[in-house]
C-alpha positions as CSV (number, residue, x, y, z in Angstrom):
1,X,8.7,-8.5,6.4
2,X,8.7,-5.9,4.2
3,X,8.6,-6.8,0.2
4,X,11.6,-5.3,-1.7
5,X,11.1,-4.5,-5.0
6,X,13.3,-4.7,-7.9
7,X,11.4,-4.0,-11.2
8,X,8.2,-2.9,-12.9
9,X,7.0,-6.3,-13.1
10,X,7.8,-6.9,-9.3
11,X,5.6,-4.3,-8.2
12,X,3.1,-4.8,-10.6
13,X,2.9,-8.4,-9.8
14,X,3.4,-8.6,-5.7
15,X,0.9,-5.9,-5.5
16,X,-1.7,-7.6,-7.1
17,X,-2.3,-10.1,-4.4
18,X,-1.6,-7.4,-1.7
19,X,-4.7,-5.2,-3.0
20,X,-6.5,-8.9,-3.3
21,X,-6.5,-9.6,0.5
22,X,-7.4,-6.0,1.2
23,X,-10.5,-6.4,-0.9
24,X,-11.6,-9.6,0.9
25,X,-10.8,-7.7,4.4
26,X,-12.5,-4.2,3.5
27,X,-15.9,-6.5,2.3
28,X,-16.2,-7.6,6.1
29,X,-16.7,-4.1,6.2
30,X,-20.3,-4.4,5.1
31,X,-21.0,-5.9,8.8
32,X,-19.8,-3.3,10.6
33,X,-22.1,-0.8,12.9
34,X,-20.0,2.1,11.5
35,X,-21.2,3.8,8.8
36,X,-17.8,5.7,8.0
37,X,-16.5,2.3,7.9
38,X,-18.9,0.9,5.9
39,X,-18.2,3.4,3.3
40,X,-14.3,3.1,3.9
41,X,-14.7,-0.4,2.9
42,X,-16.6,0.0,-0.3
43,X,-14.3,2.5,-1.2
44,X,-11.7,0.3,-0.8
45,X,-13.0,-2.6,-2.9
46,X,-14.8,-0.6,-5.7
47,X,-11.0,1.5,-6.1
48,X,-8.3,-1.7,-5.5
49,X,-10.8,-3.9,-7.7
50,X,-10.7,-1.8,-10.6
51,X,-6.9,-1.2,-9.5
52,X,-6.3,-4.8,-10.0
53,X,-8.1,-5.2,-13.4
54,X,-5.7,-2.7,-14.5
55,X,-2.7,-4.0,-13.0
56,X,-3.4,-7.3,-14.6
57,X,-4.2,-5.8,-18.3
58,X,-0.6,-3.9,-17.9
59,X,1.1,-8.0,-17.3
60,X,-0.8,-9.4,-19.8
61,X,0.2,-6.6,-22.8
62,X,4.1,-6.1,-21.6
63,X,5.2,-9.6,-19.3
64,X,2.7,-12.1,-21.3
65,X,5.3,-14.8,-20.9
66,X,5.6,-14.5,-16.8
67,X,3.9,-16.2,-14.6
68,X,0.5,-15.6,-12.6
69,X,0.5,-13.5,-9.8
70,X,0.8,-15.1,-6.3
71,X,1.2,-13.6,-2.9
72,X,4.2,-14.0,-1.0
73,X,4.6,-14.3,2.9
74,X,5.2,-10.7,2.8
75,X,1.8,-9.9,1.9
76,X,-0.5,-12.1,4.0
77,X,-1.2,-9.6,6.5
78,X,-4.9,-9.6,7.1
79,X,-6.6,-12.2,9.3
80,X,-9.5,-14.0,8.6
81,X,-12.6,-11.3,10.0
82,X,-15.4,-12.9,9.4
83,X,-15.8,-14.5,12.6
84,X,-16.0,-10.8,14.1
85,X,-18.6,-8.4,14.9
86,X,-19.1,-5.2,16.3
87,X,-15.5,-3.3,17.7
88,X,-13.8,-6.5,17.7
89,X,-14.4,-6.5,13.5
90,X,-14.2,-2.4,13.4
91,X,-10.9,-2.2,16.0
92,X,-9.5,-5.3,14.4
93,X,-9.7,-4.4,10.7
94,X,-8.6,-0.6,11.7
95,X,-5.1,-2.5,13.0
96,X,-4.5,-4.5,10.3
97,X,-5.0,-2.7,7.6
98,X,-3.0,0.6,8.4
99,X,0.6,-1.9,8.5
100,X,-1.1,-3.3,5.3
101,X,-1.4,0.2,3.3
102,X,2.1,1.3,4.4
103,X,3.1,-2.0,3.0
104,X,1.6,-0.9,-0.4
105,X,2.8,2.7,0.5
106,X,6.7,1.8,1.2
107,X,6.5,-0.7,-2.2
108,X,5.2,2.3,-4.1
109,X,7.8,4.6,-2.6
110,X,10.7,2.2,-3.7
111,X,9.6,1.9,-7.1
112,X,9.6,6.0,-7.7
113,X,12.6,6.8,-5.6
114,X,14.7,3.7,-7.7
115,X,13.2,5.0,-11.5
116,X,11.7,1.2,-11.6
117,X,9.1,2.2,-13.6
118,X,9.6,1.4,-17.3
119,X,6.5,3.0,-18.8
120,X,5.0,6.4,-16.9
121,X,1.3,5.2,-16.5
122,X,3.0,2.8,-13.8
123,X,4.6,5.6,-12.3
124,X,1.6,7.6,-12.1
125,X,-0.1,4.7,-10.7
126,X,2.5,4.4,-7.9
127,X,1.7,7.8,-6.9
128,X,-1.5,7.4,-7.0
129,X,-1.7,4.5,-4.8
130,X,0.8,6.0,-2.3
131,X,-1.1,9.2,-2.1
132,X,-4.7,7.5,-1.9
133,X,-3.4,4.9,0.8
134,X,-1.6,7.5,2.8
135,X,-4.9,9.6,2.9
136,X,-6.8,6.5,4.5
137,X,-3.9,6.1,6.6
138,X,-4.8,8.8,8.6
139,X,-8.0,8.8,8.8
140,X,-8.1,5.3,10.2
141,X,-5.6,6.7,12.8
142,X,-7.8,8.7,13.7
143,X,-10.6,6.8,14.2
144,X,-8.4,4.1,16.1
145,X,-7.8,7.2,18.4
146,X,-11.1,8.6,18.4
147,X,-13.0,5.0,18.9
148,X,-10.6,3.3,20.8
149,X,-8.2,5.8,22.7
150,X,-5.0,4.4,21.0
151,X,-2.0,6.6,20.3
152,X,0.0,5.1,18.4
153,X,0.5,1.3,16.4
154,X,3.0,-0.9,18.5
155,X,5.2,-1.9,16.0
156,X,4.7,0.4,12.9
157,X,6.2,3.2,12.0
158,X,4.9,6.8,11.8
159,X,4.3,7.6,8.0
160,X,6.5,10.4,7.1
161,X,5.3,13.4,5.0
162,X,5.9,12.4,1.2
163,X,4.7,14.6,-2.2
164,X,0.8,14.9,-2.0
165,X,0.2,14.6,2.0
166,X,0.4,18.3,3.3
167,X,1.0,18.6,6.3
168,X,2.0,15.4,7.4
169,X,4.6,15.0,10.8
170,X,8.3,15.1,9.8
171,X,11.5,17.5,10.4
172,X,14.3,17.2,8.5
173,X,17.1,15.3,10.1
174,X,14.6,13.0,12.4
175,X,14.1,9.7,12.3
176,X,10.5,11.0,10.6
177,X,11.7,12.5,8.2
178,X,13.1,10.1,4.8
179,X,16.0,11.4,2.6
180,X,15.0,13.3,-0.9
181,X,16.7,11.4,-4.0
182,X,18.3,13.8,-5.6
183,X,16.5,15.3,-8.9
184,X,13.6,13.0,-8.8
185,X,11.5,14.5,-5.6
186,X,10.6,11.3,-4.6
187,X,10.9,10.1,-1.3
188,X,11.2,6.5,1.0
189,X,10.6,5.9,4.4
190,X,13.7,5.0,6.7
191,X,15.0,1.5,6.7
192,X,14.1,0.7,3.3
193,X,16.3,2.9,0.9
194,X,18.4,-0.5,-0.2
195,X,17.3,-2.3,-3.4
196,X,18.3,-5.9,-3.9
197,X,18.6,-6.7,-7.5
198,X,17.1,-9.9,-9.6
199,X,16.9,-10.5,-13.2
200,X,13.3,-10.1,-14.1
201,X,10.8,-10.4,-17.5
202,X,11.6,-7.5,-20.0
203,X,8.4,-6.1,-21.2
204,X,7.4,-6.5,-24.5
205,X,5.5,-3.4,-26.6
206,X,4.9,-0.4,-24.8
């Protein structure tokens, strides 16, 4: 189910525990007989674990009354893979965790193309994050095709092109392709344009 998000603090605080269980995947990493793996995985925790530090210094200075971070059926994604060895672990995590990033990338998306963000170092972050996890996107796509002969996810959607991924797939007018909001250059992937609405912390201080 994919997590809709309503507010700065939203994103902020579901994507905490979303980049938390792709750190404890991406360490089973270390096992694997793939060095391009290996070194896809300790990318992945050295950047989302200093990701989350900062994510967490941002709630403590502007939602200090809110409460603690905790991840939601929407993010529990990732199976357990440390029972796994070998292409079972490298095929399995490779599965997983491309529906995972375009989790993090869709969630990002909807906070640009809806002007969520109430101070820009969040926005920049968003765009970071969607750029970063839309790079490793592909490349695990490729591997999966490489390594394993698959063509496509069952079940997940092609990533269309967004700002900061040349020459990704996507013609305007397909199903590919997401709508432009108008004046802001941002982009969201088809099927999630709606934005439910909550009342959530106002952040204190800037």
């Amino acid at each position: 189910m994919m997590h809709r998000v309503t507010s700065e603090y939203d994103y902020l605080s579901q994507m905490i525990p979303h980049h938390q269980e792709a750190v404890t995947a991406a360490r089973q990493l270390r096992r694997s007989n793939r060095p391009e793996l290996r070194q896809l995985g300790q990318s992945i925790v050295t950047t989302q674990t200093a990701e989350i530090n900062q994510m967490k210094r941002w709630l403590a200075r502007w939602y200090p009354q809110s409460p603690t971070p905790a991840p939601t059926p929407a993010h529990t994604m990732m199976p357990d893979l440390s029972a796994l060895s070998g292409d079972q672990l490298d095929k399995t995590f490779l599965q997983y965790m491309i529906p995972h990033h375009l989790m993090a990338i869709m969630m990002s998306q909807q906070l640009l193309r809806h002007q969520l963000a109430q101070h820009p170092q969040v926005a920049s972050f968003a765009r970071k994050v969607r750029d970063d996890q839309w790079a490793e996107v592909r490349r695990m796509r490729h591997w999966l095709t490489q390594w394993y002969g698959h063509q496509g996810m069952p079940c997940v959607p092609r990533m269309p092109g967004t700002p900061g991924t040349p020459g990704t797939p996507g013609t305007p007018g397909t199903p590919e392709t997401p709508e432009a909001t108008p004046g802001t250059g941002q982009t969201l992937p088809p099927g999630h344009e709606s934005q439910a609405t909550s009342t959530q912390p106002t952040p204190t201080g800037t």
